[in-house]
C-alpha positions in Angstrom: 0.0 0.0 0.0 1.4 3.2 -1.0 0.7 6.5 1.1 0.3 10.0 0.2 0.3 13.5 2.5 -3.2 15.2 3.1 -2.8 18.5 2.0 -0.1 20.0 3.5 -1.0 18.8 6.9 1.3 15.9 7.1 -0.9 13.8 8.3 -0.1 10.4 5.8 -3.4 8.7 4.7 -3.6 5.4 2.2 -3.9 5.7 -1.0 -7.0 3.7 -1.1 -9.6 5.1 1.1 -12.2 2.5 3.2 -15.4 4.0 2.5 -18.4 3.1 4.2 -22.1 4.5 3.4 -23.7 0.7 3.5 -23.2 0.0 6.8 -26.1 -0.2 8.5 -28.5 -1.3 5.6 -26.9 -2.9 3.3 -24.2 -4.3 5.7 -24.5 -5.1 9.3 -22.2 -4.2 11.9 -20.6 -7.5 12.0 -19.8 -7.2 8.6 -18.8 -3.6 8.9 -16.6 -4.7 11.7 -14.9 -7.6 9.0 -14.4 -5.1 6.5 -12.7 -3.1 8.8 -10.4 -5.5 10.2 -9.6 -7.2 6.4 -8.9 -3.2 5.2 -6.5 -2.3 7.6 -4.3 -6.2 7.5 -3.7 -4.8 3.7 -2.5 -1.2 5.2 -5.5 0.8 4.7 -5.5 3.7 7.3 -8.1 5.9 6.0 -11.9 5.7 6.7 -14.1 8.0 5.5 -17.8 8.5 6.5 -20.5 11.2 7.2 -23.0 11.8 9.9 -25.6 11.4 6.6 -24.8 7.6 6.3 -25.9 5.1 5.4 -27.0 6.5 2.5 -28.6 3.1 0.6 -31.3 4.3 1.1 -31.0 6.9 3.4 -33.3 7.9 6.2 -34.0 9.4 9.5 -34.5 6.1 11.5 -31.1 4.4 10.2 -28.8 8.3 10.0 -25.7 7.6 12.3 -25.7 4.0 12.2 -22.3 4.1 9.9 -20.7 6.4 12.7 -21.9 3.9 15.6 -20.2 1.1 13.6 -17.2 2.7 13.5 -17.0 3.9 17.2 -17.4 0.5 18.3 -14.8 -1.1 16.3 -12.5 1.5 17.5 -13.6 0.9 20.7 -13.1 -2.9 20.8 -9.8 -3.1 18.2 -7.9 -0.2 20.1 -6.7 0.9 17.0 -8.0 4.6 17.2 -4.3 6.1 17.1 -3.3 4.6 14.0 -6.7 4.9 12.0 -7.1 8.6 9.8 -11.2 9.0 10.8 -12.9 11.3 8.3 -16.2 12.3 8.7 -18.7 15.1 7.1 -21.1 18.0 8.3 -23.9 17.8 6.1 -25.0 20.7 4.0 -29.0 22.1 3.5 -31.9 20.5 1.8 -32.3 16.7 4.0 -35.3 17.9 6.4 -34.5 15.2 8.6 -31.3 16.6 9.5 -31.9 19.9 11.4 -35.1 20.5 9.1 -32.9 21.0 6.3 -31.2 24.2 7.2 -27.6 25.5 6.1 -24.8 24.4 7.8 -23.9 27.2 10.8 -21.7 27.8 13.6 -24.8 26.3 15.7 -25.5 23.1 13.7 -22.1 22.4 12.8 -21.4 22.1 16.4 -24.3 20.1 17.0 -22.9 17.4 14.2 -19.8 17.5 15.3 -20.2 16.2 18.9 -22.8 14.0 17.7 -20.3 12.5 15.2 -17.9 12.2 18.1 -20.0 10.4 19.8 -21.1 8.0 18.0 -17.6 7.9 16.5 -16.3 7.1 20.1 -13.9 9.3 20.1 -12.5 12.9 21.1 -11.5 13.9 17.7 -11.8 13.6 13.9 -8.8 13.2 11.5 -10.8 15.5 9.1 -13.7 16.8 9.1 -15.4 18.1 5.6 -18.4 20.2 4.7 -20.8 17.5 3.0 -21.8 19.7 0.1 -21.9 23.5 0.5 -24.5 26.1 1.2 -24.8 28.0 -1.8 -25.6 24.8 -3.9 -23.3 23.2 -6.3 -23.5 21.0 -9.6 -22.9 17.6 -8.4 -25.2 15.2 -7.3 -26.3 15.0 -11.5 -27.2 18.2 -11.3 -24.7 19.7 -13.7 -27.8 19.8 -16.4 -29.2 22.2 -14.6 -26.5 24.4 -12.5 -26.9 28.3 -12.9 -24.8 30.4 -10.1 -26.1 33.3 -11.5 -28.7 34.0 -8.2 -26.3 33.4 -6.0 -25.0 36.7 -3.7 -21.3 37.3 -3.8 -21.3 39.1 -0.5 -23.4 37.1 1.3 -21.9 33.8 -0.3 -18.7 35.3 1.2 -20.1 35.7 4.4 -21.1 32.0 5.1 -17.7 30.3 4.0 -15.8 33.2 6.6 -18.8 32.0 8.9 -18.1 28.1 8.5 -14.2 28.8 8.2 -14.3 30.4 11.6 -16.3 27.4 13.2 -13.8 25.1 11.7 -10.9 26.8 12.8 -12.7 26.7 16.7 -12.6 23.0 16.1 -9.1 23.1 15.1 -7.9 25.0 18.3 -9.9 23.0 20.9 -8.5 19.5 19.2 -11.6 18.2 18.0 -10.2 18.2 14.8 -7.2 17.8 13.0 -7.6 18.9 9.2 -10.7 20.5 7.0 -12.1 19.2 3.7 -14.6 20.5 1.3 -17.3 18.0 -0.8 -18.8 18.5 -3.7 -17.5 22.2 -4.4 -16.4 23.7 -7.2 -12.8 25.3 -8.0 -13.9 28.9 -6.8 -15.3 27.9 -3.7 -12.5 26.1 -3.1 -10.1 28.8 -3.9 -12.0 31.4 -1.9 -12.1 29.3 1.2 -8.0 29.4 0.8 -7.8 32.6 0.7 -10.3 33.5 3.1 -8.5 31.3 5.1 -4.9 33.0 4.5 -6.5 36.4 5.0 -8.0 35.8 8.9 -5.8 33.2 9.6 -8.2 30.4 9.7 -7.0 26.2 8.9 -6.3 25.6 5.3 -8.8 23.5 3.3 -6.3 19.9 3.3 -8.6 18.2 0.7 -11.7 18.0 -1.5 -14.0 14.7 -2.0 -15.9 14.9 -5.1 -17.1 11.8 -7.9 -14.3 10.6 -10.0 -14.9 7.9 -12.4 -14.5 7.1 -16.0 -18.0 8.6 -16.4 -17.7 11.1 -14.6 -14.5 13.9 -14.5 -15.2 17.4 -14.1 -12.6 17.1 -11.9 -9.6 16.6 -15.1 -10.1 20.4 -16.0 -10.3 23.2 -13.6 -9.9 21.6 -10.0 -7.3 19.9 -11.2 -5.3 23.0 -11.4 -6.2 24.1 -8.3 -5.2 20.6 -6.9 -1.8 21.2 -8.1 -1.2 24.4 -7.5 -2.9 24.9 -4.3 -1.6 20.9 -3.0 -5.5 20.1 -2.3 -5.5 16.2 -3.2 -8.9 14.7 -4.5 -10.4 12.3 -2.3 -12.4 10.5 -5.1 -15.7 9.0 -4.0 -17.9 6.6 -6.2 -15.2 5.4 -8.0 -16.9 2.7 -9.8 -20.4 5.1 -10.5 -22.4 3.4 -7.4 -21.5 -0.1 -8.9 -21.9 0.6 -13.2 -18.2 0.5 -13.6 -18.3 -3.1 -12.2 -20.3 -4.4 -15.3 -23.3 -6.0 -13.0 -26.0 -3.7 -14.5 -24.9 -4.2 -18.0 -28.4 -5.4 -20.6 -30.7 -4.2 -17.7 -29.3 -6.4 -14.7 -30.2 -5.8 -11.2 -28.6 -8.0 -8.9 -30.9 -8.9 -5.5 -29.6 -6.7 -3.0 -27.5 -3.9 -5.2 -27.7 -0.6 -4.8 -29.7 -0.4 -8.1 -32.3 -2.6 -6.4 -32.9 -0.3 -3.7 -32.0 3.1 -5.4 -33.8 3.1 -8.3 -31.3 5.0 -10.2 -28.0 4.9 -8.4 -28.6 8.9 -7.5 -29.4 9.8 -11.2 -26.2 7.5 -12.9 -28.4 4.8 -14.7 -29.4 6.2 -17.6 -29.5 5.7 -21.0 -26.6 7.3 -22.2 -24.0 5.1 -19.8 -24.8 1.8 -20.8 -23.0 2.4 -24.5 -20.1 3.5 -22.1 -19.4 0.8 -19.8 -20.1 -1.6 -22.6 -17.0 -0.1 -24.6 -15.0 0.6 -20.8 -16.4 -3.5 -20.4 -14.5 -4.1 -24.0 -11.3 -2.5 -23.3 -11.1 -4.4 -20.0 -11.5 -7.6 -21.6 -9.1 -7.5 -24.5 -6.2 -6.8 -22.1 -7.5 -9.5 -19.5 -8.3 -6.3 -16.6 -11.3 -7.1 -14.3 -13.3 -3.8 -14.9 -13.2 -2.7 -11.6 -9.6 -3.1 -10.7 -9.0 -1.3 -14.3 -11.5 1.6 -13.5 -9.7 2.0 -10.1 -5.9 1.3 -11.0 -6.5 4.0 -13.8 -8.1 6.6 -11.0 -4.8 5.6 -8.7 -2.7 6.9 -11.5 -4.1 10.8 -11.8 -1.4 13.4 -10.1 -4.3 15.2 -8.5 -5.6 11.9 -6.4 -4.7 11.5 -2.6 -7.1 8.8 -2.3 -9.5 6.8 -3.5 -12.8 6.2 -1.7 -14.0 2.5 -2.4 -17.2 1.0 -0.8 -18.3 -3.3 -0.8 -21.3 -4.8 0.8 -19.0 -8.2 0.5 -15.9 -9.5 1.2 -15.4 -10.4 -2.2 -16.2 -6.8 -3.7 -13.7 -5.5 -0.8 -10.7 -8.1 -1.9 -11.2 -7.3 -5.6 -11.1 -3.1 -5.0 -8.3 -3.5 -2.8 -6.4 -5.6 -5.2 -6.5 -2.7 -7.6 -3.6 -1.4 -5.5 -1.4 -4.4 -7.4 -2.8 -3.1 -11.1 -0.3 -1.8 -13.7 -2.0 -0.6 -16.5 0.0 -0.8 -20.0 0.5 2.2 -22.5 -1.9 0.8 -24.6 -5.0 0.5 -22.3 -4.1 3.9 -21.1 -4.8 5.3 -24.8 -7.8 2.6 -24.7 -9.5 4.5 -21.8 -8.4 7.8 -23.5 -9.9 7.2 -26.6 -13.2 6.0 -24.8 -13.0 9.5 -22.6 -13.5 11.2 -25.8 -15.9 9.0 -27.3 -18.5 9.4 -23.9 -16.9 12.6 -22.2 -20.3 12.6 -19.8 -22.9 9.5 -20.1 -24.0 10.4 -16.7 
């Protein structure tokens, strides 16, 4: 396992990332507990969650049972010293967290104790604004994303506002480091430099979707990644489960996330069944399994710190993991190229 450097905080995560937004529907907590134990004997370090999971599907009467999963597998392994813990605030718009209002001073303090809490602990590795408060165009809603309403000065005054809350965390050692979600490259780039300017905690890292169907994230934020040392933490790196192949002709396994989700959060559609059929192609000419391919080739972008992978088995978890051991050639690497330009967004 290879390790890289969050931000510029020096705080050394795995570069695969254990992510876990099934526990606690889709997975139990025994199972939670055996994925945790099998990621960090193959040197994974990293856990990432959010005080919104599990998400599949997500609820009020399940919210917080990842977190509780967690905490007690800390608890009983001892291992909270050597695990990175990530967790997120969430942002506005779920009214069964605080009625759906913005993130605040108030309410961020709220989640954060009830993450530690649950999380069993007296401090979070990093702790990352869910999505932010003026709206953004993930989530599939690229389609449709118009800044134009938003209010410069007031959209000013809420990042300073959660900047400042973060940096209290910071000082009372409750947290380590600060991430952003699902933002843009201007937000991100504003929260630096308001952070420079009142001398507030640097943003460390940003967790957004990266996957062959899916990379805003080459163009723009890639140059503020490398010029501003903000890593990607990638999340859904197989697309909720397409890049795997199981949903290819109109499959739906028992028990997948398609089976529950409907639409895997807006991915299945028609236009990306064309594309994983071609990804599905390339994978088998060169004898790849599609999901270590998808995730070696994700491994080898300058701008990734890690990558977030999620199983609801053991065998999923072995195979993702394994991707780790995955050298793609020169030639599949113009393969997925030439794909990229042939469906530059099928979802």
């Amino acid at each position: 396992m290879h390790y890289k450097t969050l931000g510029r905080t020096g705080i050394k995560v795995s570069q695969i990332c254990l992510g876990t937004m099934t526990w606690g529907t889709q997975n139990s907590e025994g199972e939670a507990h055996q994925q945790m134990d099998y990621a960090v004997e193959q040197g994974i370090n990293f856990f990432d969650t959010a005080e919104l999971y599990p998400v599949t599907p997500a609820g009020p009467e399940t919210r917080g049972l990842t977190e509780d999963y967690i905490g007690t597998w800390l608890k009983k392994s001892g291992k909270r010293s050597d695990i990175v813990v990530a967790t997120k605030v969430a942002g506005p718009g779920r009214p069964y967290i605080r009625n759906g209002s913005p993130a605040s001073p108030k309410t961020m303090r709220e989640a954060l104790e009830a993450s530690l809490k649950r999380l069993q602990t007296d401090y979070v590795d990093l702790y990352q604004m869910h999505w932010p408060n003026r709206g953004h165009y993930h989530f599939r809603q690229s389609w449709t994303y118009d800044p134009s309403h938003q209010d410069t000065s007031a959209t000013l005054e809420d990042m300073l506002a959660v900047l400042e809350t973060l940096g209290a965390f910071v000082k009372e050692g409750k947290v380590r480091a600060i991430g952003l979600s699902n933002d843009t490259a201007w937000g991100t780039l504003k929260m630096l430099s308001l952070a420079e300017k009142h001398g507030l905690p640097r943003i460390a890292s940003i967790q957004n979707e990266y996957n062959f169907l899916y990379r805003a994230f080459d163009l723009d934020l890639a140059e503020v990644s490398h010029h501003e040392d903000i890593g990607l933490l990638a999340y859904s790196p197989l697309a909720a489960g397409l890049m795997t192949g199981k949903y290819l002709n109109g499959a739906r396994p028992k028990g997948s996330r398609l089976s529950i989700n409907g639409d895997l959060g807006g991915r299945y559609t028609e236009y990306q069944e064309p594309a994983v059929q071609a990804y599905a192609a390339l994978a088998r000419t060169y004898g790849l399994n599609l999901a270590q391919m998808q995730l070696a080739f994700s491994l080898t972008r300058p701008f990734m710190t890690s990558v977030i992978i999620g199983a609801t088995s053991m065998e999923q978890l072995k195979t993702d993991i394994g991707a780790k051991d995955v050298v793609l050639s020169a030639e599949v690497l113009r393969g997925i190229a030439r794909l990229h330009r042939e469906f530059p967004a099928p979802i």
